[in-house]
Each structure stands twice: as C-alpha cells, then as structure tokens.
C-alpha positions as CSV (number, residue, x, y, z in Angstrom):
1,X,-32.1,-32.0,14.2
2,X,-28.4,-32.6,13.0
3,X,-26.6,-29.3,12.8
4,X,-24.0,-28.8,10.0
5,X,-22.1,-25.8,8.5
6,X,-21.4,-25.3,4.9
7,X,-18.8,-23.9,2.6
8,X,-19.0,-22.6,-0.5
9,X,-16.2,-20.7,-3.0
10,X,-16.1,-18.7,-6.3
11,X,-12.7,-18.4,-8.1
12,X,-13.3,-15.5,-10.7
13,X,-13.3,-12.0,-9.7
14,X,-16.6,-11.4,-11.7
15,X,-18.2,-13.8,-9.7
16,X,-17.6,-11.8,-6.9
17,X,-18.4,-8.6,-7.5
18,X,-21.7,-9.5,-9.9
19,X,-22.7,-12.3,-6.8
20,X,-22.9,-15.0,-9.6
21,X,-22.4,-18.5,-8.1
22,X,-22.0,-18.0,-4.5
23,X,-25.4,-17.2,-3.7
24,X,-26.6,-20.1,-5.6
25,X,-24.7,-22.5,-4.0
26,X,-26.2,-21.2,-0.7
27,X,-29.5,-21.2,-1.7
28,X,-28.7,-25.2,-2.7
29,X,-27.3,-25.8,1.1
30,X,-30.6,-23.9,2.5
31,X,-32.8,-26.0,0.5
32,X,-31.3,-29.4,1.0
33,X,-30.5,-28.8,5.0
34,X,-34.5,-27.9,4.8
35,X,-35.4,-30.8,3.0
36,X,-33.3,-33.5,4.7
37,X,-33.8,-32.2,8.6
38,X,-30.4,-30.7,9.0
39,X,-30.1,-27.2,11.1
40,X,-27.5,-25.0,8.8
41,X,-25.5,-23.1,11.3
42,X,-23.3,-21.0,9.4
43,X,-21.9,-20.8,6.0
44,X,-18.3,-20.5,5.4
45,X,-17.2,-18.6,2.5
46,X,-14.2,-18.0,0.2
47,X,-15.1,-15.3,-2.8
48,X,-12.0,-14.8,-5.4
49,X,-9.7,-17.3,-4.6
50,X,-8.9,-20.5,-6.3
51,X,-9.6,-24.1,-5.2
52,X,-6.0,-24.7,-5.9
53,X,-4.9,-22.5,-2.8
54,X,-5.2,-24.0,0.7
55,X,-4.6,-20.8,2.5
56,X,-8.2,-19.4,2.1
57,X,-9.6,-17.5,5.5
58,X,-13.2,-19.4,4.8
59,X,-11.7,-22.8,5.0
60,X,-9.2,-21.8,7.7
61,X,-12.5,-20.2,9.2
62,X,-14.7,-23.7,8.7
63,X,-11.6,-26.1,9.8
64,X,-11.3,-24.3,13.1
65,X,-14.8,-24.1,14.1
66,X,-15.5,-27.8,14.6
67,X,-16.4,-28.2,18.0
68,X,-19.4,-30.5,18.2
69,X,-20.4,-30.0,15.0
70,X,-18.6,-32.4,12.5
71,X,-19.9,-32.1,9.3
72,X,-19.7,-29.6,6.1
73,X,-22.2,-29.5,2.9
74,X,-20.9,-28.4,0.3
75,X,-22.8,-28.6,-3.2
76,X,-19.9,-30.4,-4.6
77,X,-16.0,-31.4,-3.7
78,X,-14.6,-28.8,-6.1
79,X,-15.7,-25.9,-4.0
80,X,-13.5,-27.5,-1.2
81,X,-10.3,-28.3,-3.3
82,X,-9.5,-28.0,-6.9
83,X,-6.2,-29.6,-6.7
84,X,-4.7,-32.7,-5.6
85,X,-2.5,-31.1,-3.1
86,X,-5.3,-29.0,-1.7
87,X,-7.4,-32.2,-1.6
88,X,-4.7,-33.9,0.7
89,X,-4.1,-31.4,3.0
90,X,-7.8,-30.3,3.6
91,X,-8.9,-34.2,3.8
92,X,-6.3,-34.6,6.3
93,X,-7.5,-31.7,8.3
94,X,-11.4,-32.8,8.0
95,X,-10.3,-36.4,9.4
96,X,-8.2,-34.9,12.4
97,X,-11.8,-33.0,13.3
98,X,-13.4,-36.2,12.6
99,X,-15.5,-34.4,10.4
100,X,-17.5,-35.4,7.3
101,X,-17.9,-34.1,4.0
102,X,-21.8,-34.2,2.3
103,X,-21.9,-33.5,-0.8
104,X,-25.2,-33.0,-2.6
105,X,-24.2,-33.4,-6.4
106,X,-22.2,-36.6,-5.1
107,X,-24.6,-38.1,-2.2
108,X,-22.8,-41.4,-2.1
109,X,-19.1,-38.8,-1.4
110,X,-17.2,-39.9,1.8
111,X,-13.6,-38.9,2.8
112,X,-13.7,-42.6,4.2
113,X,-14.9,-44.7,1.6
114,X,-13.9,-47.9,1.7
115,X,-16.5,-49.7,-0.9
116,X,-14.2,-50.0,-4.5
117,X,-17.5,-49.1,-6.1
118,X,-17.9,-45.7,-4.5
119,X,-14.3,-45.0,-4.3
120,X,-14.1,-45.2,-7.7
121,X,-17.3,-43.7,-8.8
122,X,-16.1,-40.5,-6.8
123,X,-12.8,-40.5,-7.8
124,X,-14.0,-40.8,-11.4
125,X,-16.2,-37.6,-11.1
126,X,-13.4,-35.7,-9.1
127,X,-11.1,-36.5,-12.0
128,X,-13.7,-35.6,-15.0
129,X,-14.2,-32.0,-12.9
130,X,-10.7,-32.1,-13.0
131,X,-10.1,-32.2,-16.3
132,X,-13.4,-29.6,-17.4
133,X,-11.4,-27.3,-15.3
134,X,-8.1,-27.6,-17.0
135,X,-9.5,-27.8,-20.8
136,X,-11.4,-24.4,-19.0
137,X,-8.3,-23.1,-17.8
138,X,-6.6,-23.5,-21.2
139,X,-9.2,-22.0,-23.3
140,X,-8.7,-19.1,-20.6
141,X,-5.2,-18.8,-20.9
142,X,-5.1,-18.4,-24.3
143,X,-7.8,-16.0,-24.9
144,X,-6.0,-13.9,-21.7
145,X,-2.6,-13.9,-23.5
146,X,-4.6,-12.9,-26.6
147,X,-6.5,-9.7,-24.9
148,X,-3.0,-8.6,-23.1
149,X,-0.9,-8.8,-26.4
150,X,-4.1,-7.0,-28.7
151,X,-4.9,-4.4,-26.2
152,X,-2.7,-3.9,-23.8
153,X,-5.4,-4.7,-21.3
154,X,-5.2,-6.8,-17.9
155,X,-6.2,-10.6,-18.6
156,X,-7.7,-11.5,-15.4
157,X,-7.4,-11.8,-11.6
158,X,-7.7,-8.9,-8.7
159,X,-7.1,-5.3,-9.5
160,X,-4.1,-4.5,-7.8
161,X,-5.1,-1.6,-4.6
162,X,-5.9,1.6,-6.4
163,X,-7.6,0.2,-9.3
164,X,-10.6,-1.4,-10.0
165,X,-12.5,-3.3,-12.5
166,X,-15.6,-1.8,-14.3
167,X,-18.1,-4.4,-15.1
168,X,-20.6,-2.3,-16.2
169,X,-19.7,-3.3,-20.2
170,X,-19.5,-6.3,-21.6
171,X,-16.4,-6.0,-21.8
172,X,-14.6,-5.3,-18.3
173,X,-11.5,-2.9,-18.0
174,X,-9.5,-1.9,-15.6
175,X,-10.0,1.9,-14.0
176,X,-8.3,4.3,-11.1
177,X,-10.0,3.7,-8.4
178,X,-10.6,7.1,-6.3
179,X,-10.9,5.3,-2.6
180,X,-7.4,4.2,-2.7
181,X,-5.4,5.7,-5.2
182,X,-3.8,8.8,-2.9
183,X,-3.0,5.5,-1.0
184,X,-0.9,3.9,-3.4
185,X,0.9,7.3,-4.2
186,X,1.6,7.7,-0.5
187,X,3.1,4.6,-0.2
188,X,5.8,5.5,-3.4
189,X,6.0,9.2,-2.2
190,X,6.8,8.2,1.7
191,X,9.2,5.6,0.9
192,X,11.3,7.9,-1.3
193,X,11.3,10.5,1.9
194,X,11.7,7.9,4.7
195,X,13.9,5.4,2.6
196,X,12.9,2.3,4.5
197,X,9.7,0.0,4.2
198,X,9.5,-0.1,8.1
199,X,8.8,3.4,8.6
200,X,6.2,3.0,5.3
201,X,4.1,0.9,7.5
202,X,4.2,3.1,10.9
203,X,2.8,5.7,8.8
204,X,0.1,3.8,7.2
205,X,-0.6,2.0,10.2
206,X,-0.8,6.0,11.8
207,X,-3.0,7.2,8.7
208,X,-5.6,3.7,9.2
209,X,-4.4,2.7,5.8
210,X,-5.9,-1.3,5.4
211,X,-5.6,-3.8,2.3
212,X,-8.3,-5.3,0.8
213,X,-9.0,-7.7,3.2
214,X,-9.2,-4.9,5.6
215,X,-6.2,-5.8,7.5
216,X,-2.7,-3.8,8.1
217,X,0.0,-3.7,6.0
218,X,2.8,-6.1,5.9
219,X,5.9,-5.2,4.9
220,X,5.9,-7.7,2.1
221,X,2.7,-6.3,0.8
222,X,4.2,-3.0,0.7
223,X,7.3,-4.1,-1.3
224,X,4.4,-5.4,-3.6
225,X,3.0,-2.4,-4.0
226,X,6.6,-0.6,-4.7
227,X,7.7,-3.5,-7.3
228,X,4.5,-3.7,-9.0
229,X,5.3,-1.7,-12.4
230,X,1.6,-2.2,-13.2
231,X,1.3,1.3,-11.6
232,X,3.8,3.0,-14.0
233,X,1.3,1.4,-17.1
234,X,3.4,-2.0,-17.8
235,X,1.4,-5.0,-18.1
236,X,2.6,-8.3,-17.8
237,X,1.2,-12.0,-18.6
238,X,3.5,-14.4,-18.1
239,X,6.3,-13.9,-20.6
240,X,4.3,-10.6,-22.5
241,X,5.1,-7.9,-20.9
242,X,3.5,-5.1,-22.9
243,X,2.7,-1.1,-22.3
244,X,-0.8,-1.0,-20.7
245,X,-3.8,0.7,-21.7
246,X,-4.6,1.3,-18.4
247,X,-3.6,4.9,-16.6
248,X,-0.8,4.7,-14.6
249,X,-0.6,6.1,-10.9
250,X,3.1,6.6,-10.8
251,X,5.3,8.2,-13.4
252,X,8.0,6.2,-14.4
253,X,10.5,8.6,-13.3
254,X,9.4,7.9,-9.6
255,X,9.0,4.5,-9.8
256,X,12.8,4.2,-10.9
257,X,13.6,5.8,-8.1
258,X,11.6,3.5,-5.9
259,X,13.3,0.7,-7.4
260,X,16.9,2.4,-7.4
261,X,16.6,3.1,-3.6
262,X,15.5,-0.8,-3.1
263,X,18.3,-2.3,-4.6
264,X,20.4,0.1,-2.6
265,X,18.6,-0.8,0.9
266,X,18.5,-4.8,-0.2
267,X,22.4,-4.5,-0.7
268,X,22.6,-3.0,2.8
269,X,21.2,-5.5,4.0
C-alpha cells in the first residue's frame, strides 16, 4: 500500500473557528486514500491563512517531511496555492522532493505534464478557480468597505490579541477578549515604564506571555501590538479609517504616549 500525506487549508476566519471546510476536505482524502489503496499518513494543515501566502507552517510542515514518501492529496490545487507566485515557488519545492501532487477534483493534475491536452485542461481550470476567487474577492471587498464605513465594525480577517470574534449571531462582531486582554495592556503599560521594546519582551517572555500561534514574542510583533490604534477604537480599511464600534483596551491618552516615546526611541536609533 502506497503511503501519501495530505494537505488541506481554509482562508476565512469563520471557517476556522465554526470547522466549516477543513474537516470536509479531510473526510474527501480519507475516503479516496480508502478507496484507491493508499495508506494516509498524516494530514498537513493550514486554518486562516490565504493561498496567496507561501509562508504557511502546514506547507512548511508537509515540504519538509518528505523522506520516502513523495506524494500529497489534496482535494484540489487551490488548497496548495491560490496565486501564481505561490504556485511557482511551492511547484518548485514539490519537484526538488521529487514529489507529486494528486488531486482528486483534477485526477488527470501533474506538476510534470507534458501532454498539451492535459496541460491545458488544468491550466484552464486553475485559471477559472482563479478567476471565481477574484469576482469572490471583489464582491467581498466591497461589502467589507460597506460594513466598516456603516458601522464602524471590523470587515474581516483575525482579531488582533485581546479581542475576539463572536460568531454566535448571524452577524459576527468583534468583542474583548478576557484570556488576553490584561496582556495587551501590559504590553502598553510596561513599555511606557521600561521605554524599550527589548525589555517588553524579557518580561513577557518572564510572565509565559505567547501569541496566537503559541510562540514568544518577537520584537516586531510587539511594535504591532503598540502601533495598532485598533486598541484605542480606530478602525481602518484600507483608505477608511473610521471610529470603531468596538471597545477599546487603551485610552487614547496612553496610546499617544506609546507612540510619542517610539518616535523618540526610533530617532535614537
């Protein structure tokens, strides 16, 4: 029995947390590897991050774990790249490991065709996803911009650390959350006393503080965190940049501050 891993990816934070799409892509590997004799090893996964973004830790997972095993189902291309660049530099990676790609909505799909009539049936269907997903992506972006300049309300995407969505309406909103809130305020509060980002991070590294993705602060993601005005209630959508509805963690007073003492340090040096 051929053994194989697979790889699937949802983009949409709703996705995510309401475990739409991922587990049904699995359950689609798990039936065809049982169907068509192949021994499913492990299944790689990416949950919240675009197919337009290379640097996922799934497919970073996936492209380092060929060691005997070459090949990856997925249920279709998109999952692996949603983007011509992505699509270049993963390929690339897959034919270094001389791996293969199945596909099971495009059986015929090789990342070394050579017949023009399969080349060009797949590249045909990779370009018509391609397109769905940008007519998608428009009809997004406009009804985002619309929500953000109605109702002050966050379009899309991750909650920045110390909020959360609430999915629990029909409508989701943003909310505090409690787990990591005092987090977020000791990150503003300690840099205002200790006046430099380095020390920030020996005391959140001292305290077990951890990001999202459970790992230690950098010192870029806590310049994030200080910069982000989407604590003191601002939202912004690409050029709207409108007062939240949304409660704010920091008063704006503080968050001046922060950025005053910033600018003062970055001219430093």
């Amino acid at each position: 029995m051929e053994k194989v891993f697979g790889y699937v990816r949802v983009s949409t934070n709703t996705q995510v947390t309401k475990g739409q799409g991922i587990q049904t892509q699995v359950n689609a590997i798990q039936e065809y590897c049982k169907q068509n004799n192949y021994e499913l090893v492990e299944v790689f996964k990416d949950e919240g991050i675009s197919g337009t973004v290379v640097d996922r830790e799934g497919i970073t997972d996936l492209l380092a774990s060929f060691n005997g095993i070459n090949k990856v189902m997925v249920l279709n291309t998109s999952r692996l790249w949603r983007s011509d660049n992505a699509k270049v530099m993963i390929k690339r990676q897959l034919m270094k490991a001389n791996a293969e790609v199945l596909s099971i909505e495009q059986p015929t799909y090789s990342i070394y065709d050579k017949d023009p009539n399969e080349f060009l049936i797949n590249s045909m269907m990779e370009l018509l996803d391609q397109y769905d997903r940008m007519n998608t992506n428009l009809k997004l972006a406009k009804g985002r911009r619309t929500k953000v300049k109605a109702t002050g309300q966050k379009g899309c995407g991750i909650a920045p650390i110390g909020y959360k969505w609430n999915h629990e309406d029909d409508k989701p909103v943003i909310e505090i959350d409690e787990d990591t809130v005092e987090m977020v305020k000791d990150v503003f509060s300690k840099y205002l006393e200790l006046k430099s980002i380095g020390k920030v991070k020996k005391y959140l590294d001292e305290k077990g503080y951890r990001t999202q993705r459970g790992k230690e602060f950098s010192p870029q993601a806590i310049n994030n965190i200080l910069t982000n005005d989407f604590y003191k209630g601002i939202v912004t959508h690409g050029s709207i940049v409108k007062e939240g509805s949304h409660e704010a963690i920091i008063n704006k007073i503080i968050f001046g501050k922060v950025q005053s003492l910033l600018t003062k340090n970055k001219r430093k040096g």
